[in-house]
N, C-alpha and C positions, 0 to 999 in steps of 0.2 A: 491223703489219698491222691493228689492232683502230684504227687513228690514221685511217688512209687508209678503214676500209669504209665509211663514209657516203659517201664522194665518192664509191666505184665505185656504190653503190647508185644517187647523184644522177644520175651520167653514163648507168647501163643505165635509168634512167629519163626523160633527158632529151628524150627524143621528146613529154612531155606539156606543154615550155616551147615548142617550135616546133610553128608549125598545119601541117597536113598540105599537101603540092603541090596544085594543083589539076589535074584531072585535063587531060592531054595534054602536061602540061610537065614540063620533065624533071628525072627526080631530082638531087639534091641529094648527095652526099657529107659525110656526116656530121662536124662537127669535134669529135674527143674530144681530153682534156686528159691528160699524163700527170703527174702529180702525185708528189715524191720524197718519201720517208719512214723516212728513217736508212738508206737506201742501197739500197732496194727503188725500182724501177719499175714500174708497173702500163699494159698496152697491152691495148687492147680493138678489136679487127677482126673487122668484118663480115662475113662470106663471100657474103653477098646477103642477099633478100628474104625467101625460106623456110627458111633456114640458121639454124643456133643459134653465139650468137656465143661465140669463147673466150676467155678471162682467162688471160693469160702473166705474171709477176711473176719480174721479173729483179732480180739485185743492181746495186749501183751501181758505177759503177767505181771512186769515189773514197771513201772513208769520213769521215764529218766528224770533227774532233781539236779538243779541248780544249787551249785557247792554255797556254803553257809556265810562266807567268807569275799561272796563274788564282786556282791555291791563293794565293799570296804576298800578289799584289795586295787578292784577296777578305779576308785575314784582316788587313790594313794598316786597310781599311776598318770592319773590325769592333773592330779595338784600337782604335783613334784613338774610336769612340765609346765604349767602356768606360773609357779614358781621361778623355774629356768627362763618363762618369758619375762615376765615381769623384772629380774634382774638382767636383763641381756644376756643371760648365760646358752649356751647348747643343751637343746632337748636332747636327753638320751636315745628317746624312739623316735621313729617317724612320722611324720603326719597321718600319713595312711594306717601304721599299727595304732595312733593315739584315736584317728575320724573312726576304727571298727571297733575301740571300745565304748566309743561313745553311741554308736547304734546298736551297740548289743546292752548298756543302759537302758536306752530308749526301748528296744526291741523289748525289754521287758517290763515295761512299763513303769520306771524309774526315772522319766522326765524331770518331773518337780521338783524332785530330789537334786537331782544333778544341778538342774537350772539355780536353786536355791544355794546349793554349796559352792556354785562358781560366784554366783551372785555375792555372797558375803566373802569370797575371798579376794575379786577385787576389787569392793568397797574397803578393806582391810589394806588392801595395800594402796590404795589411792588416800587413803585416812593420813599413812605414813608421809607420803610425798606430801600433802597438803600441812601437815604441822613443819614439816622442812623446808618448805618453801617459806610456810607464815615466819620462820627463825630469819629466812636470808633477809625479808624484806627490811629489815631495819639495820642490818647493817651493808648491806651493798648499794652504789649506788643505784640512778634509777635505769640509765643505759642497761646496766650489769643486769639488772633484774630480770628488764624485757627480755635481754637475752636466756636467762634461764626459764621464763614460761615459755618462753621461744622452743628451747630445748626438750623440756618435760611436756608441753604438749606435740611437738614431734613423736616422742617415744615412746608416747600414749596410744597417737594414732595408730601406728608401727603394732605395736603389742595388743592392740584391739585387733586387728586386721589377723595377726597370727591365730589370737585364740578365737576368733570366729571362723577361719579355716578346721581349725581343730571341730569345732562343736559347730560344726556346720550342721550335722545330722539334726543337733537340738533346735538348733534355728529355723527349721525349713519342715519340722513336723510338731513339735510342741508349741513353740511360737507362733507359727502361723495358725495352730488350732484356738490357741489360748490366745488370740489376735485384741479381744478387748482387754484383758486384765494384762497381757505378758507383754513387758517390751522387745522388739527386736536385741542381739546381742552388741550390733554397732549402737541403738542407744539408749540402751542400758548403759554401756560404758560412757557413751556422751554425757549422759544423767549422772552419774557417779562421779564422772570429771569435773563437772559444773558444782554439785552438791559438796563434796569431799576437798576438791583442792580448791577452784578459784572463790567460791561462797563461803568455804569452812573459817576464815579471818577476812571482815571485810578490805582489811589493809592490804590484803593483798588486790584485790580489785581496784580499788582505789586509786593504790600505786602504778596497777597498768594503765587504770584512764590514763593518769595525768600523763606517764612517761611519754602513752602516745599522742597526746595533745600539745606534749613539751615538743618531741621531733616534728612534727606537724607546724607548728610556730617557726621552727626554725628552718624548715624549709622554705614555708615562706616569706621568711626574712632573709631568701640567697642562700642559705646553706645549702651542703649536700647531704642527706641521710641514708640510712639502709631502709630501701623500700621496700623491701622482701620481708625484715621485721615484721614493717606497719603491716604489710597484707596479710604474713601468718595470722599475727593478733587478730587482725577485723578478722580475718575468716574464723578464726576460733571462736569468740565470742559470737559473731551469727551461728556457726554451731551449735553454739551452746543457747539458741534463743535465747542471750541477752545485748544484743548489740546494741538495738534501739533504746532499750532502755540504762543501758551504761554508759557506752561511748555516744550516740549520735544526737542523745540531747545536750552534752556535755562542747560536744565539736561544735553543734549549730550554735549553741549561748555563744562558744567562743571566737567565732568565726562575723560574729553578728557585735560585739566589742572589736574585733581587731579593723576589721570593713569600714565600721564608725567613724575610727579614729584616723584611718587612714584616707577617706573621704576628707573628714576635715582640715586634715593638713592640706594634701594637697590640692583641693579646688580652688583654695588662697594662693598657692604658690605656683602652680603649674600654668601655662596657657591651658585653652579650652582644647586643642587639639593633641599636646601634651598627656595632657589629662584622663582623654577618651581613649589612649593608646593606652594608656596604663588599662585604665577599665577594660579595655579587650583582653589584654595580658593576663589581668589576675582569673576573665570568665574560663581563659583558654586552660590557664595551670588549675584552677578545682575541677574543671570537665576531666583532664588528664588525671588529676588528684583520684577523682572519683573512678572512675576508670582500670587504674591500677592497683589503689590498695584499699577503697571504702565500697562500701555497698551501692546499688544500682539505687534502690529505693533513699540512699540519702542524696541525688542529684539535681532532684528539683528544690526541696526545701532550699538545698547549698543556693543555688543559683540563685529563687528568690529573695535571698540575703544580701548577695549582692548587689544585685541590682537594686533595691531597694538603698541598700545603706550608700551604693555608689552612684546610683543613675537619680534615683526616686525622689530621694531629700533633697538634689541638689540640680532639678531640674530647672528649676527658674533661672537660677545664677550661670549653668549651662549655656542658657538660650540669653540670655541677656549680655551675657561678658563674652560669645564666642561665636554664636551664627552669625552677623554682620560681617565679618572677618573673613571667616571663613567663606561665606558665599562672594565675600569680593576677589578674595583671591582663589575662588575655584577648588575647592581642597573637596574636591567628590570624593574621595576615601573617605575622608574625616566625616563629609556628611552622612556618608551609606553609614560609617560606624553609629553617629549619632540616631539615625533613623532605626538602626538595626535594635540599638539597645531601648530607645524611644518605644520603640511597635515593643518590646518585649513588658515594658511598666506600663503601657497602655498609654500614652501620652502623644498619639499622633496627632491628634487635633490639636491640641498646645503649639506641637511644632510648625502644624499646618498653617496656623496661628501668623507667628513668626513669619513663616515663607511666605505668606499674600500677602505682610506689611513691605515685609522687603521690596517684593517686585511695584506694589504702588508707589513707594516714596520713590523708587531708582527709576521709575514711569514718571513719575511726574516732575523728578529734574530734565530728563530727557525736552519731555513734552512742552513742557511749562516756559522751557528759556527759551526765547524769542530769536536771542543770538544764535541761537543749533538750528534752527529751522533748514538751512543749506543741507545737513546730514541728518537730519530728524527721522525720518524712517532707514537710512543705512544704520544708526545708533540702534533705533526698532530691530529693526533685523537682527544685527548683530544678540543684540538682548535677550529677544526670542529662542534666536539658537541656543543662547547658554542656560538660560532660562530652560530648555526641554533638555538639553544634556545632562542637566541637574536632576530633572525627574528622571529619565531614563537609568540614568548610570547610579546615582545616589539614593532615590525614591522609588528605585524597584516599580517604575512607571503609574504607581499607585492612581486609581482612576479619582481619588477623592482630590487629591493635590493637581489632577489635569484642571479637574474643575476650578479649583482655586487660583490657576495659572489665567484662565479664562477671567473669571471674574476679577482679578487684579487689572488685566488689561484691558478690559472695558471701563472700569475705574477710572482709572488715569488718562486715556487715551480719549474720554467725552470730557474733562475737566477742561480741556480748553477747547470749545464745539470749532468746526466747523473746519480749524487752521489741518488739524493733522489729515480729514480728509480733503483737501483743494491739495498740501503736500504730498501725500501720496498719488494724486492721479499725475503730478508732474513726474513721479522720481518713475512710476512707471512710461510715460513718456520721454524720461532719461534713457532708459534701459530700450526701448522696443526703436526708437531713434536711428536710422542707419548713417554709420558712422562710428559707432560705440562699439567697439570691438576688445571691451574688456572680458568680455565672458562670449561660452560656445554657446549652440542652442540648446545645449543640454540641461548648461549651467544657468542658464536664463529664463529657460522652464522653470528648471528649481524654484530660483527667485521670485519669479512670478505666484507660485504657489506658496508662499511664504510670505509675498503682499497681498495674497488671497486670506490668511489666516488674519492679520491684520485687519483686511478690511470688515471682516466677520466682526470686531469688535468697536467697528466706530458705526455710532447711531446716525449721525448726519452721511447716510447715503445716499441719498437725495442731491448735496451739494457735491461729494465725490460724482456722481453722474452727471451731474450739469460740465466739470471741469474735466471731465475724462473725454467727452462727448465733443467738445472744444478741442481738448490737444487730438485725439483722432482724426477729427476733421481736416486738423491741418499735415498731418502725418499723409492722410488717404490722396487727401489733393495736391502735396505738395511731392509723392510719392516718397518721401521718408521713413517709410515702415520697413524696419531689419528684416522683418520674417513675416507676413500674412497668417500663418499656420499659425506661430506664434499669438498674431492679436486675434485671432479669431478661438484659438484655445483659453484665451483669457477671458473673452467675454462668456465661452460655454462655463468657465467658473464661475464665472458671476452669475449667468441665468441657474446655474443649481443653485445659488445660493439664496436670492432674489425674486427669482419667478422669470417667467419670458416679458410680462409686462414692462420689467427695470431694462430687459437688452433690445426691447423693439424698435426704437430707434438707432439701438447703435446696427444691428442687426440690418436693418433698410438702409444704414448709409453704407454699408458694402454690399446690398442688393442693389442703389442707387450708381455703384461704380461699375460691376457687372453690364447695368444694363446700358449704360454713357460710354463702354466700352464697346459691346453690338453697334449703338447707335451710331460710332465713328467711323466702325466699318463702312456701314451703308454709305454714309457723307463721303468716304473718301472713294469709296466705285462711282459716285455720280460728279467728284468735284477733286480729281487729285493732285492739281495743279497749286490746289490750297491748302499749305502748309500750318496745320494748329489742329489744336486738339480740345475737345470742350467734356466738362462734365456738367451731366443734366443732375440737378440736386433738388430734392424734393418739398417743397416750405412745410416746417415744420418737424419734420426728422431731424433737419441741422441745425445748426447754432443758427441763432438770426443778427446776422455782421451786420453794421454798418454801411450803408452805402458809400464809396466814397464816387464823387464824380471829377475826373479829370480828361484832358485835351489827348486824346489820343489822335497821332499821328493815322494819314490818309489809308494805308496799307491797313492799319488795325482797323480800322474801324469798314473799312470795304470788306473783310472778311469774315467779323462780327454779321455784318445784312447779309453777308452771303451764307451763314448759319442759318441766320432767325427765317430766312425765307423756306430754307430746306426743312426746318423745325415745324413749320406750323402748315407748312403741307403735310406733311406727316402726321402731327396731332394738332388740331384745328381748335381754337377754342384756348388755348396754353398762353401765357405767359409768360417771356422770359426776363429775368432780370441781372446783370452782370455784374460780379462782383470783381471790381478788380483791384482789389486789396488782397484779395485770394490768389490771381493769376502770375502766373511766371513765363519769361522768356529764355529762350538759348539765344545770346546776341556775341556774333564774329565781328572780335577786333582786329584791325591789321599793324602791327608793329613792324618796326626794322628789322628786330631781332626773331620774329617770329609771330605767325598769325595765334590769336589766343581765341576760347571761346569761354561765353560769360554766361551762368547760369543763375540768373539774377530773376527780383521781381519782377512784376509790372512800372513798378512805383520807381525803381532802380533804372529798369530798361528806358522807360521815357526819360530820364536824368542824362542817360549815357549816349540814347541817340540827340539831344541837342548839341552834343558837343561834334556833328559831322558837322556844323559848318561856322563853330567856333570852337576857340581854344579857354576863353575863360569870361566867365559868368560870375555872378550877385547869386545870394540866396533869391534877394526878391526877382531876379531878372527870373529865376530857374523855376519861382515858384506863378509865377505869369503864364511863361511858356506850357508848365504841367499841367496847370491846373490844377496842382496839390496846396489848396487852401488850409489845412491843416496843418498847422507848424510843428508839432510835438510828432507826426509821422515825415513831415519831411525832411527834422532833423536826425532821425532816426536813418530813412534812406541816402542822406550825403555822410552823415559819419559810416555807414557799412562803406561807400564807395572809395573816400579819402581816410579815414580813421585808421583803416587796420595797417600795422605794421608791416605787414610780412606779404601784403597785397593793396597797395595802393594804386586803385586806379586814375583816383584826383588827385589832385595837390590843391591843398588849404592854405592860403595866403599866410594869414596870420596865426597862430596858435591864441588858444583859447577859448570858451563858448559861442555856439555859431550863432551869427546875428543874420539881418537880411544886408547887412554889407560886407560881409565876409564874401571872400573870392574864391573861386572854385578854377579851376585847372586842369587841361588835360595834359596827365603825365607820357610824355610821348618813349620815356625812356624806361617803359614799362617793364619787366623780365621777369621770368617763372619758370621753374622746370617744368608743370604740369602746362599741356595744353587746354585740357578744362579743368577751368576752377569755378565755385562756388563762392559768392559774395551775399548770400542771405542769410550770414548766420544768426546776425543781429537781431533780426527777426521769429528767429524760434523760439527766444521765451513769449510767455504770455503777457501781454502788455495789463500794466495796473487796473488802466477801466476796463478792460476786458473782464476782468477777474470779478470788480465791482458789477460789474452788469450780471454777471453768471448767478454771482451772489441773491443779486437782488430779483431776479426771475425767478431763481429758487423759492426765495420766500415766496415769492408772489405765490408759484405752485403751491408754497404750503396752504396758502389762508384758503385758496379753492378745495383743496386736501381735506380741509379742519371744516369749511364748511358744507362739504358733500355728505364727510363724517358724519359732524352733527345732524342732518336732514334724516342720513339713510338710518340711524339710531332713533329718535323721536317717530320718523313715520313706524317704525315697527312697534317701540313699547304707547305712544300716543302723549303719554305723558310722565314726566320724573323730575325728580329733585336735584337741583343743581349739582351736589356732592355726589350721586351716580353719574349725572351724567358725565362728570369731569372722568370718573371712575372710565366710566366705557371710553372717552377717548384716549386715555393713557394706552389702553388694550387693544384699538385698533390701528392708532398714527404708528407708524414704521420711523418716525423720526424724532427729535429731541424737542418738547416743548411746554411752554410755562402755563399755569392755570393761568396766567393774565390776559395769553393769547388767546385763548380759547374761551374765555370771557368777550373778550372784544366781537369775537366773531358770534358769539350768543348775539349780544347786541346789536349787529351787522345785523342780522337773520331777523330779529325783532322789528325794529324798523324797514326791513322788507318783506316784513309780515308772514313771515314762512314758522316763527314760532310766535306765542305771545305769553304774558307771564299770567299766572294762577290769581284772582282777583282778592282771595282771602290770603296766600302765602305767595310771597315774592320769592322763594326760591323753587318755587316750581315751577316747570315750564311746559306748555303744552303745544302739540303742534298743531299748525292750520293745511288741513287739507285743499 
């Protein structure tokens, strides 16, 4: 009905293809068509002019019949071209006349049929190639072989892909109805390839594992193979769902014996770094392997083969026969490669292991030799650096190995207390020194921050402050400081590190030069005829020097009272006290050659004016006149004055150790390019006892330290047992110290009755309010 309704539509419209009669002649009788339609008739009669016409639709009489012969014939046609496929020959018809006999099967409901008789025809011809092929496998080699499944699964593809074009019709209406029981046409034929040829004689499977495991071996034994082969085959077999179980258990056994064997040779033979380049080589060539001719899903297994049989078994002898080595000679590839394969077995801590031993032992020859102490923290530094380039570049900056960087150099760097902090506060008073113009302030910054890392890991900061606090003083007074910016950026690194408590003093002795700077202002608007300059210094922010007392000449000592009077009008109640082992002079000499000026101590300055009205002196005459009762400083200030080569301003009688009858002389035939020179240099290390005294202040501080400790612990809990208490003071001292000391000072506190002991148990101790 829905075939025929356009024409009824055409015909009850066809009055608009014929023009109308003209008028007075006579109508027309209309010609309609009746048109058959699988057995229906359609009649359409007029009743007249103003009448509405009716539509009658009759059956036919005869019904049309499908010839007896159609199925037979039709599917003659269609074998004989699957035929044509199946041998590579030319189909006689077309696709299109072959795809409309196949719908007109299907259109009559002969699906099953069809599907069944393609079905057994190419299991039928797949049966054929499968016993043909099971003949070649034993007598062709195994190369020859691959390449004929090579072949015949091409041709298979090929002639699948044809006869599913053909019987597309069947595939896309029977198939997809019959979607549980019917396979698709592409595989059906996969299923019939897999059953019929490569399953129908196992030898022939067999024969393909091994061929492709044989070119597989020999690739990677350096040969060259045809990889387009190996990937047909994998891809065939993954089509055929059986890869896994053919090939890739077979590859992995194999692959897991050759790794073995090949591990064990060469971890004997190779160096350590040797070695780890192979091991990247063979991860790189299976990644690729996998990549171009095996399956995605065999990539991990592969890899954990290797690594196992190459990294995994043979990680101790690794780390044992080639880390040292290699971290002495720097080989940051070689370690990223080790770390890379290392992180991938899980073995970082092992390695981690390793790198904290390293940096302790190579810490503790640094540290340890007494002889290095001159370069002990440039050796530091330097180590440091290499030491973080290693994490960075090799260790993928890993936060677990910072730690253990950390912890290494705290290790070693409290193994010998006390020495590496007194040398650091020098090598920084190397560095900040004006005069030292090895490095910019850029570069010194740097530095600085880099002794600041350091100093992070030495527990005696305490004795580092006592000696830092010392050379500053003498830098600030003696104005030898490179940069200000610089030492005051330094100590803001230490108050972040320490607290403001640790920089308060260093901190007030440059609020102590500020304010000695104002105060000279005022002194010199009331008094400017009086040429000197004083710093007012606080007791007890500074170092506490030694007194020395000597004979200062009329002039010094008139403008010294001409201070203290202006001082103490000022601030009333003050004491001053003068150090003049601290003070320095500018003293103008007159030569033939040229007037010279001398920027010398105090202790040098009075040496130099005794010679206006001689030319040569005795130790003991010079140490009368000075006043400099201390021989070890006054032989100190005549060797800076006669000792140095290159600036002699005495002349020393005799050579050899200065006695009190050694002679002394003024050199009149003095010469210099510079007009001012300096003669103190002698003087800017730290003298021995100096050093000893700082020391011994320090402790002193400590046992006040341990015992405010101990008080401000017992008044809170009242009473504890020795073994906590020791506990709590590990947890609050800031600095390195023995339970012996901390016992001693128990017993301090006992006998000064601030604690007493438990009358039933001696190890507990109670406090006295």
């Amino acid at each position: 009905f829905f075939f025929i309704l356009p024409r009824i539509c055409y015909m009850l419209s066809g009055k608009r293809k014929h023009p109308a009669p003209e008028l007075g002649s006579p109508r027309k009788k209309p010609r309609l068509h009746s048109p058959l339609a699988r057995g229906n008739s359609i009649v359409c009669r007029p009743t007249g002019a103003n009448t509405k016409k009716r539509l009658v639709i009759k059956k036919l009489a005869v019904v049309p019949q499908l010839p007896k012969d159609f199925q037979e014939t039709t599917w003659n046609k269609l074998s004989n071209a699957v035929t044509a496929v199946h041998n590579l020959a030319p189909v006689c018809e077309s696709k299109e006349t072959l795809y409309h006999q196949v719908k007109d099967l299907c259109t009559h409901r002969m699906s099953p049929k069809v599907y069944q008789s393609l079905y057994s025809k190419c299991k039928d011809h797949l049966n054929t190639v499968g016993k043909q092929l099971s003949e070649l496998s034993s007598s062709i080699d195994v190369f020859s072989f691959l390449m004929q499944v090579e072949r015949i699964w091409n041709d298979h593809c090929t002639q699948t892909r044809i006869i599913r074009d053909i019987f597309l019709y069947l595939d896309r209406t029977y198939v997809i109805n019959e979607c549980s029981n019917v396979k698709s046409l592409w595989d059906m034929g996969l299923l019939l390839f897999r059953d019929e040829v490569i399953l129908c004689d196992p030898a022939i499977l067999q024969k393909t594992v091994n061929g492709i495991l044989s070119e597989i071996e020999q690739e990677r034994n350096g040969k060259t193979i045809q990889r387009s082969l190996i990937q047909t085959l994998a891809r065939m077999l993954t089509s055929l769902e059986i890869y896994s179980t053919s090939i890739e258990e077979a590859f992995l056994e194999q692959s897991r014996i050759y790794y073995r064997q090949e591990g064990l040779h060469r971890i004997d033979s190779d160096p350590v770094p040797v070695y780890l380049a192979f091991v990247k080589k063979k991860i790189q060539e299976e990644q690729e392997r996998v990549s171009v001719y095996l399956e995605a899903s065999t990539s991990s297994e592969l890899l954990d083969i290797v690594h196992q049989e190459l990294v995994l078994e043979h990680a101790d002898s690794i780390l044992a026969k080639g880390f040292e080595s290699m971290m002495k000679d720097d080989a940051l590839q070689d370690l990223h490669t080790l770390y890379t394969l290392f992180h991938y077995v899980k073995r970082l801590k092992q390695l981690k292991e390793y790198f904290n031993t390293h940096i302790k032992n190579c810490g503790l020859d640094i540290v340890m030799s007494a002889e290095r102490d001159a370069v002990m923290v440039e050796e530091l530094i330097a180590f440091k650096r290499k030491i973080q380039k290693t994490l960075e570049v090799s260790f993928e900056k890993n936060e677990a190995y910072s730690h253990s960087i950390r912890e290494g150099f705290e290790h070693f760097i409290n193994k010998r207390q006390n020495k590496p902090a007194e040398l650091l506060a020098q090598f920084i008073d190397k560095q900040l020194r004006r005069g030292q113009k090895k490095h910019t302030e850029n570069e010194l910054e740097t530095i600085l921050d880099e002794v600041i890392t350091l100093f992070r890991s030495i527990e005696s900061k305490d004795i580092f402050q006592g000696h830092y606090r010392n050379l500053l003083s003498t830098r600030l007074l003696m104005e030898k400081s490179s940069s200000l910016d610089l030492e005051k950026h330094l100590i803001t690194k230490l108050k972040q590190e320490c607290g403001s408590t640790f920089t308060m003093k260093l901190e007030g002795m440059f609020k102590d030069i500020n304010i000695s700077k104002d105060i000279m202002l005022e002194f010199k608007s009331k008094h400017p005829t009086v040429d000197m300059s004083v710093n007012i210094l606080s007791r007890g922010i500074w170092p506490d020097w030694p007194i020395v007392d000597v004979i200062l000449p009329e002039f010094f000592d008139s403008h010294q009272k001409i201070f203290e009077n202006f001082y103490k009008q000022k601030y009333s109640g003050r004491k001053l006290t003068w150090h003049n082992s601290k003070s320095h002079c500018a003293i103008l000499a007159h030569y033939e050659k040229g007037d010279k000026i001398f920027c010398a101590s105090l202790l040098q300055s009075l040496v130099l004016l005794l010679f206006n009205t001689t030319n040569r002196l005795t130790k003991k005459e010079i140490r009368d006149r000075t006043g400099i009762v201390d021989s070890e400083k006054l032989d100190v200030t005549l060797q800076a004055l006669a000792g140095n080569k290159n600036m002699r301003i005495l002349l020393k009688g005799t050579k050899g150790p200065i006695t009190d009858d050694s002679l002394f002389g003024y050199n009149q035939n003095f010469s210099h390019k510079l007009v001012r020179l300096k003669v103190n240099q002698i003087q800017e290390k730290e003298p021995e006892e100096q050093r000893e005294n700082t020391n011994s202040a320090v402790f002193m501080e400590r046992q006040y330290q341990i015992d405010a400790a101990i008080v401000r612990v017992m008044k809170t809990r009242k009473k504890l047992k020795h073994a906590i208490l020791l506990t709590e003071m590990f947890k609050q001292l800031r600095f390195p110290v023995e339970p012996i000391d901390i016992k001693k000072r128990i017993e301090s506190l006992i006998e000064r009755e601030y604690l007493e002991r438990d009358k039933e148990d001696a190890q507990t101790y109670s406090y006295l309010a």
